[in-house]
N, C-alpha and C positions, 0 to 999 in steps of 0.2 A: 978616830971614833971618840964622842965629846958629851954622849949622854949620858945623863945624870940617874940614868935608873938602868938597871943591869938585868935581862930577863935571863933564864934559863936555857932556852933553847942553845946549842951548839952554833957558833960561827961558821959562815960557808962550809957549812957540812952535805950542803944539796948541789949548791950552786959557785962556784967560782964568784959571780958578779951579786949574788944576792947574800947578803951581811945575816940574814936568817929568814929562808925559806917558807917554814910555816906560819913563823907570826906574822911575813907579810903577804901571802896567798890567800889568807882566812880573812883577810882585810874585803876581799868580796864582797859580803853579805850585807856591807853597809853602802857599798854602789848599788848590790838588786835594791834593797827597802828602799833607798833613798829615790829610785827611779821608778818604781813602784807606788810609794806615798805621792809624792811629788805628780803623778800624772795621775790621780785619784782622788786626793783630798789638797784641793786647790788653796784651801783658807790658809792652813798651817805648814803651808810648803816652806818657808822659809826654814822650817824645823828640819825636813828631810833633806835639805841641799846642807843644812850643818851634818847630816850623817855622810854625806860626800865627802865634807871637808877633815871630818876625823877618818875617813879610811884613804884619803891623800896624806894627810901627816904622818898617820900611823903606818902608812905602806915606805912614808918616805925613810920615817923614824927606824922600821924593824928591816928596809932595806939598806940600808947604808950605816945605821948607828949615829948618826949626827943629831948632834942638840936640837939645829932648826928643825928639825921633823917633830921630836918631843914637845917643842913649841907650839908648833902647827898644832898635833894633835890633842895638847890639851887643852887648847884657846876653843878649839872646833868644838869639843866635848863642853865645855863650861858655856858655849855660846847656845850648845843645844839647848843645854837645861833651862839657861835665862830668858830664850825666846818661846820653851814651852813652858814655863810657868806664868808667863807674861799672856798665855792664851786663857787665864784663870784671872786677867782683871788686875795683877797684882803690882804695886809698882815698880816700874822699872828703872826709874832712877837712882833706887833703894837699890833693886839689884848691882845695879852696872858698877857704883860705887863700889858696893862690899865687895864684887869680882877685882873692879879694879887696884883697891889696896892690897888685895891679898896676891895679886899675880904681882906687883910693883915687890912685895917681901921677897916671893916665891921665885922669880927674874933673880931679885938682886943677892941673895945668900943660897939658892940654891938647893933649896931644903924641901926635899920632894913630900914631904910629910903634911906641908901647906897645901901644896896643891892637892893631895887627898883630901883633908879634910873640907877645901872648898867645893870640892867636886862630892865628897859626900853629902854631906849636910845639906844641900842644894836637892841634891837627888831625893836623900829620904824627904826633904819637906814637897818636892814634885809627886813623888809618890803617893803623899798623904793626901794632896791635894786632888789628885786624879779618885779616890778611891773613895773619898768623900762628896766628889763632883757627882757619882752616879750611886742610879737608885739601889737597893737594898735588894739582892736575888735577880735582877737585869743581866740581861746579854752584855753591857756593857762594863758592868762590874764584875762580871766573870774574864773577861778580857784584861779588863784592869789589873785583877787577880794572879792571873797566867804572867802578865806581864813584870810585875813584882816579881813575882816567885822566880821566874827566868833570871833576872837582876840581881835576886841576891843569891843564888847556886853561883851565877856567874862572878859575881862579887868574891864570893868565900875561896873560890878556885884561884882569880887574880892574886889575893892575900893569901895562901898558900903557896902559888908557885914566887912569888915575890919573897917569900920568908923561909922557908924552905926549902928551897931549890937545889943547894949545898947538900942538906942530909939524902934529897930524895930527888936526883939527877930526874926521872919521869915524869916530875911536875912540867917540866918544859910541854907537855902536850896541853897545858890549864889554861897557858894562856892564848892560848889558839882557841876552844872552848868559849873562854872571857868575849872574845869577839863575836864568834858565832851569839850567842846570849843573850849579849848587851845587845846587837841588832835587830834582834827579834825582837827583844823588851821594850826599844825604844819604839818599833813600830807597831805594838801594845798598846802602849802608854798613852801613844800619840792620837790611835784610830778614834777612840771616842770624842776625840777634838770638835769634831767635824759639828755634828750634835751640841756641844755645848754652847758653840754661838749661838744657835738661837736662843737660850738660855738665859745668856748672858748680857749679849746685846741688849 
């Protein structure tokens, strides 16, 4: 086992063949959204098949413990956010770059601290950008809203069972949680997509 991030949960404490049970059962939620989005809002599919691809990583990642699954899952997760921001007009060459230097750091020294902070920053500016995309009191900024708010509970739980896990052995159920949250959030985030092409276009 070779990844570089340590969750709390118990080793094969369910399962003989699964490295940890719940964080990767809860991996679910991002196949229904993504097969749910996907066969609903055709424009920004590309964005729900990246929710596919972070609960393949993540399943691979929290079922076996291997690096390449932490890989997978956070290439898949960084790709979501660059290909929903990129449905806000914004450039993507700009992005792909800043992704790319900082996964070349994050790759080569190992320092998971990078990969937060690319996956943050990305995020809260997706999020600003969603919430300023829609009108003021709309159905659709109330969605957007929901969706934030799910993100960062779910956020605060990640960096809690991440940081504390040692003091307080029960976080291990936060990052199960984390998943659930962020699947819902992102298909939040995502629905008033649909809408802003005409907008935008």
């Amino acid at each position: 086992m070779n990844a570089t991030v340590i969750f709390c949960e118990t080793k094969y404490e369910v399962s003989s063949y699964i490295y940890e049970f719940f964080n990767t059962t809860s991996n679910f939620i991002f196949f229904l959204i993504s097969y749910i989005g996907y066969n609903k809002h055709k424009k920004n599919r590309y964005s729900y098949l990246c929710l596919s691809g972070i609960g393949i990583g993540s399943c691979f990642l929290h079922g076996t413990g291997y690096y390449i699954g932490q890989i997978i899952d956070e290439f898949f997760m960084l790709l979501f956010v660059i290909l929903t921001l990129n449905l806000y007009k914004l450039n993507i060459k700009i992005l792909y770059l800043y992704n790319i230097l900082g996964l070349i750091f994050y790759i080569y020294f190992k320092i998971y601290t990078i990969f937060l902070f690319l996956f943050s920053s990305q995020t809260i500016y997706l999020c600003y950008k969603a919430y300023i995309s829609t009108e003021k009191n709309s159905e659709d900024r109330t969605i957007i809203n929901y969706g934030i708010f799910l993100f960062v509970i779910g956020k605060v739980l990640w960096d809690l069972e991440q940081n504390f896990c040692y003091y307080f052995p029960y976080f291990k159920w936060f990052h199960p949680i984390w998943h659930i949250l962020s699947g819902i959030s992102g298909y939040l985030i995502l629905k008033p997509t649909d809408k802003l092409f005409n907008k935008l276009d």
